[in-house]
N, C-alpha and C positions, 0 to 999 in steps of 0.2 A: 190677387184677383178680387173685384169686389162683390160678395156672395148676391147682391140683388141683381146682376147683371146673371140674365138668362141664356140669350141669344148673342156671337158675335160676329156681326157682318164687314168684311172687307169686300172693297169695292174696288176700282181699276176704270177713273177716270180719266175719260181721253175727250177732244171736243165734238163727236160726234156719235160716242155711246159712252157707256157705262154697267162693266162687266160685275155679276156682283156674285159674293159665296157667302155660306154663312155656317156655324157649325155651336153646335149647344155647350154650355158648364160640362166639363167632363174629357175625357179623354175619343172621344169618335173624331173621326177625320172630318173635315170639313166638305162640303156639299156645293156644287155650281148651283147657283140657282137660274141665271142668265144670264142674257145683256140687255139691256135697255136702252133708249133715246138719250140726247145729253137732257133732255127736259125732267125737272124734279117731280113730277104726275108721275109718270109712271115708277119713278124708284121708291114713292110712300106707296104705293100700291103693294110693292114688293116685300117693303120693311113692313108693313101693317100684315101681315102675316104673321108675324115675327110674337105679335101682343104686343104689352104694354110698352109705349115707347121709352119708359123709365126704366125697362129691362133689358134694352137694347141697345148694343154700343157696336158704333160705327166707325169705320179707318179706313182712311185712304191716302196713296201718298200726294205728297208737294208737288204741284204743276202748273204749269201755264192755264191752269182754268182759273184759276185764284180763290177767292175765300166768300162765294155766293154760296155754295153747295152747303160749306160746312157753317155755315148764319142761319140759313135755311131751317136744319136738320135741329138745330141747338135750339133754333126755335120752338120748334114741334116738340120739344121736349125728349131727342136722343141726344145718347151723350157720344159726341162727337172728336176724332182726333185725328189729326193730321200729321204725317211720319215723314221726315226724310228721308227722299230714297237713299243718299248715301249712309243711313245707320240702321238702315237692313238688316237685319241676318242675313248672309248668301249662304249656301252648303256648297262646298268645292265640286264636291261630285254634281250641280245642275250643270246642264248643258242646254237644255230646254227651254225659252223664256217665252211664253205669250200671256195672253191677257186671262184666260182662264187658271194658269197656273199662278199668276200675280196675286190674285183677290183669292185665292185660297190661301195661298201662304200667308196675306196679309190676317187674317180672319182669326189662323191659328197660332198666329203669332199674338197676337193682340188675347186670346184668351191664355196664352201664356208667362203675359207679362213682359214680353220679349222688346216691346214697341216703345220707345219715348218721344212725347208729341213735342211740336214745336210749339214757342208761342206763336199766338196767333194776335193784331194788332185792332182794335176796334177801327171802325169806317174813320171816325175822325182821322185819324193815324195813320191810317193807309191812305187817305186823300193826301196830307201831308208827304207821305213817301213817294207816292206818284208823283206830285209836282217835283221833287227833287230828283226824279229820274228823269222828269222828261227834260228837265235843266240838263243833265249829264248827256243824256242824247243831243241834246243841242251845243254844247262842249266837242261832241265828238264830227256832228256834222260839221262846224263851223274849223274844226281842225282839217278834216278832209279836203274843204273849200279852198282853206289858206293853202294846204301841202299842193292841189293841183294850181291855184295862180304862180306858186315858186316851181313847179314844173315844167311852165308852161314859159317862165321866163326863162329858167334853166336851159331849156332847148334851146332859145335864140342867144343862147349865151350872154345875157344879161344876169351878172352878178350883183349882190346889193354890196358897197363897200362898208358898211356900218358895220356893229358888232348884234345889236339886237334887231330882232324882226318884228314888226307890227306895232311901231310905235308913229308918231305923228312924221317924224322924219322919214320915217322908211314906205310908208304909205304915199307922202308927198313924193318922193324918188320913184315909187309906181309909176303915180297918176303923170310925170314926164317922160316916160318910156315913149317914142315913135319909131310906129313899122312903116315900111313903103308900100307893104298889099294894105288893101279893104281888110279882107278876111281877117289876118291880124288884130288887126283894130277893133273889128267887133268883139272876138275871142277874150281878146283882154277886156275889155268894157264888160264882157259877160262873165267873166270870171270875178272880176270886183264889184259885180254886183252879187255875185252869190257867198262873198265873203262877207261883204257888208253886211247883207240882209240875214247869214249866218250871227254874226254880231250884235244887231239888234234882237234876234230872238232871244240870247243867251243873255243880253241886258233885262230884257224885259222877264224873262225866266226868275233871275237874283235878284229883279226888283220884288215878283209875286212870293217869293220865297221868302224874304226877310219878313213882308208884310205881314204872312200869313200865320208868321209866329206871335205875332202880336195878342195876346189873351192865351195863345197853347197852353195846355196842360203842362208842356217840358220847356216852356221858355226861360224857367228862372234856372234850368238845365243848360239851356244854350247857352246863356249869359255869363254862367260858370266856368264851361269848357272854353270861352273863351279869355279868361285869362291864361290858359297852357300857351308856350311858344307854339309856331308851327299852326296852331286850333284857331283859323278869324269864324266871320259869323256863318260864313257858308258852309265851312267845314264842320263844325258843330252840330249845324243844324242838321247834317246830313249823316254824320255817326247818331245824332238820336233817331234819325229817321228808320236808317238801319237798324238799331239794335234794338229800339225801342226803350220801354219801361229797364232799367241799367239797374233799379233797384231789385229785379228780380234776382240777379245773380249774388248767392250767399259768400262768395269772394270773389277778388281780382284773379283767382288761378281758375275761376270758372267760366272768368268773361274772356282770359285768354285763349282757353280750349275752344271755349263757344268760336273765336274769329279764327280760329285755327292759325294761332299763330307759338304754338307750343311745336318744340322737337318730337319728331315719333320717335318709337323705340321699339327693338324687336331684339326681347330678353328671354334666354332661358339660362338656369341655372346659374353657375355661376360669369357668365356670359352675357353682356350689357352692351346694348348697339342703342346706338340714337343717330338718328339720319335728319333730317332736311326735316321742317315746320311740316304740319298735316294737311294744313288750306284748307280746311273743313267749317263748317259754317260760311259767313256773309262776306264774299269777295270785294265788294264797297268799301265796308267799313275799313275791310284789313287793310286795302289799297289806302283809305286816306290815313288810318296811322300811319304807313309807311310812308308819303307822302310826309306827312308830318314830323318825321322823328329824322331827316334829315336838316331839318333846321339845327339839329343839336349838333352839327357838326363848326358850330363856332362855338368859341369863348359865351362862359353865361353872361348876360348884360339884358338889365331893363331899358328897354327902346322909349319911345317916345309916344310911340303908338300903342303899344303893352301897355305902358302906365295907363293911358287914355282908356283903352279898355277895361282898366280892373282897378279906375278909381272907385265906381260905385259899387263894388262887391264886399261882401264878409270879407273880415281880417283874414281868418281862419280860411279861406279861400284860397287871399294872396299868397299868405303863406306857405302853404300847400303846393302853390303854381311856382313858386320861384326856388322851395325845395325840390319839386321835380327838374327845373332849370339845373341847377348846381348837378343833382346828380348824374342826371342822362349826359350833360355837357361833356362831364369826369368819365360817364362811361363811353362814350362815343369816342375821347381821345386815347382812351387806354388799350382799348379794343386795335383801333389806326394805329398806337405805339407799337401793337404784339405782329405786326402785318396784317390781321384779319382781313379776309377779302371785305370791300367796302360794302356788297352787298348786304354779308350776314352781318354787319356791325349795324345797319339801320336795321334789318330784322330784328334782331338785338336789342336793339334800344325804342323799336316799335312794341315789343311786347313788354318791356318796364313801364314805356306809358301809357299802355291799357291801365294798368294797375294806377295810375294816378287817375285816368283817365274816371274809373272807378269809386277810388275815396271820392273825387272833387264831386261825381254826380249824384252820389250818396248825399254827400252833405246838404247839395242843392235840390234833391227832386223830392217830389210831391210821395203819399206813402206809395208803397209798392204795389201795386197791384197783383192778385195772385196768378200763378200760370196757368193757362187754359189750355 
């Protein structure tokens, strides 16, 4: 605990209040103090009670309100952190959960060290992040769109005989479909136009996205990760988005844990269980390793497109990318040799490539920034 801190207030932010406790150095239980507006007036009203804001440290956990509150406060000069609810302490015995009992726990947990904050990502960063989500939102609408035009041809029993869907051919085989009602006719017209215009959003998305790395802080990060198989520039760009600054974590066994892509385990004695990955941390990110480390289910081989990619990069890069090639290739087949279900062998081989994933952005990224 750090002795100049006086006062510690947890809070229990929601978007139309803001419940807050607070509880002194020392062992005394912590104190409601209220709730207030989501507006930040009335909560320095609250905190300036409190004295000097350099004595003062504030918690609240991760939510849908995002990172205004905690810029704000940092500002004014509290020192400010923000918790994941999932690394809580829970006590078995709660049964009780509201918003008054929330920001009290938070309050005295934080005066007892108990709390570890997340990073938090500057505005730059987070502009960055947002556009890569709203690209994925648009990924997801534009997949909706297609699933309901193939349902809707589905019903009139209209099969496409091809092998891939949504290519120049199979689009062309659409646009010849004829029904005998009106109704019909419009349905489909209206359904390809909401795939189209699905389409174009998601182009124009990866166009704003590519551009906007241009000068970033972590560009010569992106340009890295993509020499790894499986990693082009959207995928890249979108594990830095996620994880952010890669050079914070002090190993690959931290940045594993961090994406929750490690085995849990529940040991006692001389008695050792490991179950299923933990999924804790950043769902994204984990999703596009996974994503990615299916590619290592062929034979290793430099493409044509790989080379092109990672002609202008560090030797010491290449190298790096095409040692992770050989190995995860070797592990993916040996895994399928032993019957491994296919699932956990690309889990498997998604968390070896965190760890490359790791060295190569070391090498490449700008110094580390400390965590906040």
């Amino acid at each position: 605990m750090d002795e100049g801190i006086k006062f510690f207030i947890g809070l229990d932010a929601h978007k139309d209040s803001t419940s807050v406790a607070a509880c002194e150095a020392g062992r005394e239980p912590a104190r409601f103090a209220g709730t207030v507006g989501p507006d930040v007036r009335p909560l320095l009203k609250v905190l300036a009670k409190a004295g000097d804001p350099a004595q003062v440290s504030v918690v609240y956990e991760a939510g849908p309100t995002g990172y205004g509150l905690y810029r704000e406060l940092r500002r004014r000069g509290y020192r400010c952190e923000i918790v994941a609810p999932s690394l809580i302490p829970r006590r078995p015995s709660d049964r009780v959960k509201n918003d008054r009992r929330d920001c009290t726990r938070l309050a005295e947990l934080s005066r007892a060290g108990e709390l570890k904050p997340i990073w938090v990502p500057d505005e730059a960063h987070e502009a960055m992040r947002n556009l890569w989500r709203a690209r994925e939102d648009g990924l997801g609408m534009r997949l909706r769109a297609r699933q309901q035009l193939k349902a809707f041809l589905l019903r009139h029993a209209r099969r496409y005989p091809g092998k891939t869907s949504w290519t120049t051919r199979h689009e062309r085989w659409i646009a010849e479909q004829c029904f005998d009602h009106e109704a019909d006719r419009i349905a489909l017209a209206e359904y390809q136009l909401a795939a189209q215009s699905a389409d174009q959003r998601v182009q124009r998305l990866t166009f704003a996205l590519t551009e906007a790395t241009r000068g970033w802080r972590f560009e010569g990060v992106v340009a890295a990760l993509r020499a790894l198989r499986g990693i082009d520039t959207v995928s890249a760009i979108g594990l830095v988005c996620e994880i952010g600054d890669i050079g914070r974590f002090a190993s690959a066994r931290h940045l594993m844990g961090y994406l929750g892509l490690v085995p849990s385990e529940h040991s006692s004695g001389n008695s050792i269980h490991r179950g299923s990955i933990t999924k804790t941390g950043n769902a994204h990110a984990r999703r596009l390793l996974t994503e990615a480390a299916w590619n290592y289910r062929f034979p290793a081989r430099l493409s044509g497109q790989l080379r092109e990619r990672s002609k202008a990069l560090p030797e010491p890069v290449r190298n790096h990318a095409w040692k992770a090639q050989l190995r995860l290739c070797k592990r993916f087949a040996n895994l399928s040799s032993r019957g491994v279900q296919p699932n956990k062998v690309c889990v498997a081989v998604a968390r070896e490539l965190t760890g490359f994933v790791w060295a190569i952005a070391h090498q490449a990224s700008p110094k580390a920034s400390p965590v906040q």
